[in-house]
C-alpha positions as YAML, in Angstrom:
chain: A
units: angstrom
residues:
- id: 1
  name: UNK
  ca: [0.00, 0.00, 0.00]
- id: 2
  name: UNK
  ca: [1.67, 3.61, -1.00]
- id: 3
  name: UNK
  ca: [0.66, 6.29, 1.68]
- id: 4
  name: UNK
  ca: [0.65, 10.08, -0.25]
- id: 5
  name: UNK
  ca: [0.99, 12.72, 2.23]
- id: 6
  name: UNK
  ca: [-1.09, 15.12, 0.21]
- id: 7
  name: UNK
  ca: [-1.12, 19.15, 1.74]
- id: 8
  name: UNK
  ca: [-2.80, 22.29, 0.80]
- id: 9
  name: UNK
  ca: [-0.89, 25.80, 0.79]
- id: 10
  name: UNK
  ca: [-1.01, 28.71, -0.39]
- id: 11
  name: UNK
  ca: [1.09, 30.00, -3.27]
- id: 12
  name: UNK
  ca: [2.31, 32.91, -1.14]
- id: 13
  name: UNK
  ca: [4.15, 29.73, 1.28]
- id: 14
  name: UNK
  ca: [5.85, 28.46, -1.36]
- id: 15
  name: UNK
  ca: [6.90, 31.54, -2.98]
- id: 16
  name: UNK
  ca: [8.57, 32.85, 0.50]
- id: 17
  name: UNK
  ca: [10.35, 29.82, 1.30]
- id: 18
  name: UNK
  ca: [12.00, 29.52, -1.96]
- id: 19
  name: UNK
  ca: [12.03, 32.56, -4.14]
- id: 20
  name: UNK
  ca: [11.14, 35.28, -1.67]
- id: 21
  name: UNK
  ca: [12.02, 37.89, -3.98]
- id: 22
  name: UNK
  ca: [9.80, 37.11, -6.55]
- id: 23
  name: UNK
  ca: [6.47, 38.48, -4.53]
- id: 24
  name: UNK
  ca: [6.21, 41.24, -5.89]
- id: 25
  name: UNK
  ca: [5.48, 39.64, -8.75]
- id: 26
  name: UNK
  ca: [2.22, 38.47, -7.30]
- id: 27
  name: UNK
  ca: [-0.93, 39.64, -6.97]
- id: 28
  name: UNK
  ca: [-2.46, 39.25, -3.90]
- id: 29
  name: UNK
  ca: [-5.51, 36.72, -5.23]
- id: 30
  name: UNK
  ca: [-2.42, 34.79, -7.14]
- id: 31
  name: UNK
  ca: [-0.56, 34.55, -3.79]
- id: 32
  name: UNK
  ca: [-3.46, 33.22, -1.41]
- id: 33
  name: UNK
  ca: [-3.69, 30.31, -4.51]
- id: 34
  name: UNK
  ca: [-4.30, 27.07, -3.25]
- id: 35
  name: UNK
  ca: [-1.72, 24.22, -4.18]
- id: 36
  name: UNK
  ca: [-2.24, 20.77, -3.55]
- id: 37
  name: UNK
  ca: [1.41, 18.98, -2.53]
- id: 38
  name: UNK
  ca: [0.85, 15.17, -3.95]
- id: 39
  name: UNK
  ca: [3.87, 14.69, -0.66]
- id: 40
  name: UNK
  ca: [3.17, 18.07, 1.25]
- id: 41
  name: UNK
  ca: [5.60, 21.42, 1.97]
- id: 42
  name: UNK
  ca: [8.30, 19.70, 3.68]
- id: 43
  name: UNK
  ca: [9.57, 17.67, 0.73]
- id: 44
  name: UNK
  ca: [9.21, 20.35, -1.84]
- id: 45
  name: UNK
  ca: [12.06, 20.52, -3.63]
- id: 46
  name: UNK
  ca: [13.39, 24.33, -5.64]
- id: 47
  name: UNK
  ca: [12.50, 22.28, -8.77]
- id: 48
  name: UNK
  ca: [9.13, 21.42, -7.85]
- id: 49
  name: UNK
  ca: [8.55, 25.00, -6.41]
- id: 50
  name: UNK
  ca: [9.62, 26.88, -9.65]
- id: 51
  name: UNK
  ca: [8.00, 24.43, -11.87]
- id: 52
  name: UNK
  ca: [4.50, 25.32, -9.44]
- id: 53
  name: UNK
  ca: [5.28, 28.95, -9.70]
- id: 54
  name: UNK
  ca: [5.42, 28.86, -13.32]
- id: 55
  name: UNK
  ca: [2.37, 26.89, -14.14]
- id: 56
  name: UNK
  ca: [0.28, 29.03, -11.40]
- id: 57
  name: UNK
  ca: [1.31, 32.32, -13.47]
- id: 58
  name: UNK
  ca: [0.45, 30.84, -16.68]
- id: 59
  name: UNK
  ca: [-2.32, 29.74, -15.45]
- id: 60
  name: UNK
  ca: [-3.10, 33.41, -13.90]
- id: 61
  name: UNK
  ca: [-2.21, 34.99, -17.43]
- id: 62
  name: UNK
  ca: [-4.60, 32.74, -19.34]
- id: 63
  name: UNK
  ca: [-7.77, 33.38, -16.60]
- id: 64
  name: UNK
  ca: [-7.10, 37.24, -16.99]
- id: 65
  name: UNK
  ca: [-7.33, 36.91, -20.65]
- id: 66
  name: UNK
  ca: [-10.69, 35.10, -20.84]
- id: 67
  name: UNK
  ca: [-12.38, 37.86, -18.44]
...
C-alpha cells in the first residue's frame, strides 16, 4: 500500500520559502492560490517549487485573458 501525504498551501508559502524575492510579482488573489502537494511542503524541492510557480502564473495569465 503507497501512503501520499497530500497538503494544501497557499502560493504565497511556497513563494517565500524559496524565491522570496519574486512576490512582488504576485498579486495578492495569485498569492493566497491554493496548491495541492501530492507529498506536502516539507519535501518540496526548488525544482518542484519553480516548476508550481510557473504553471500558477500561466495559469493566472490565461484566466485574466478570458475575463
Amino acid at each position: 500500500m503507497i501512503v501520499v501525504d497530500m497538503e494544501t498551501v497557499k502560493l504565497s508559502q511556497i513563494v517565500l520559502k524559496w524565491f522570496p524575492d519574486m512576490m512582488p510579482v504576485f498579486n495578492p488573489d495569485e498569492l493566497n492560490s491554493n496548491i495541492l502537494l501530492r507529498d506536502g511542503f516539507t519535501v518540496l524541492e526548488p525544482e518542484d517549487a519553480l516548476e508550481i510557480i510557473h504553471y500558477s502564473i500561466c495559469e493566472h495569465q490565461s484566466s485574466g485573458l478570458l475575463n
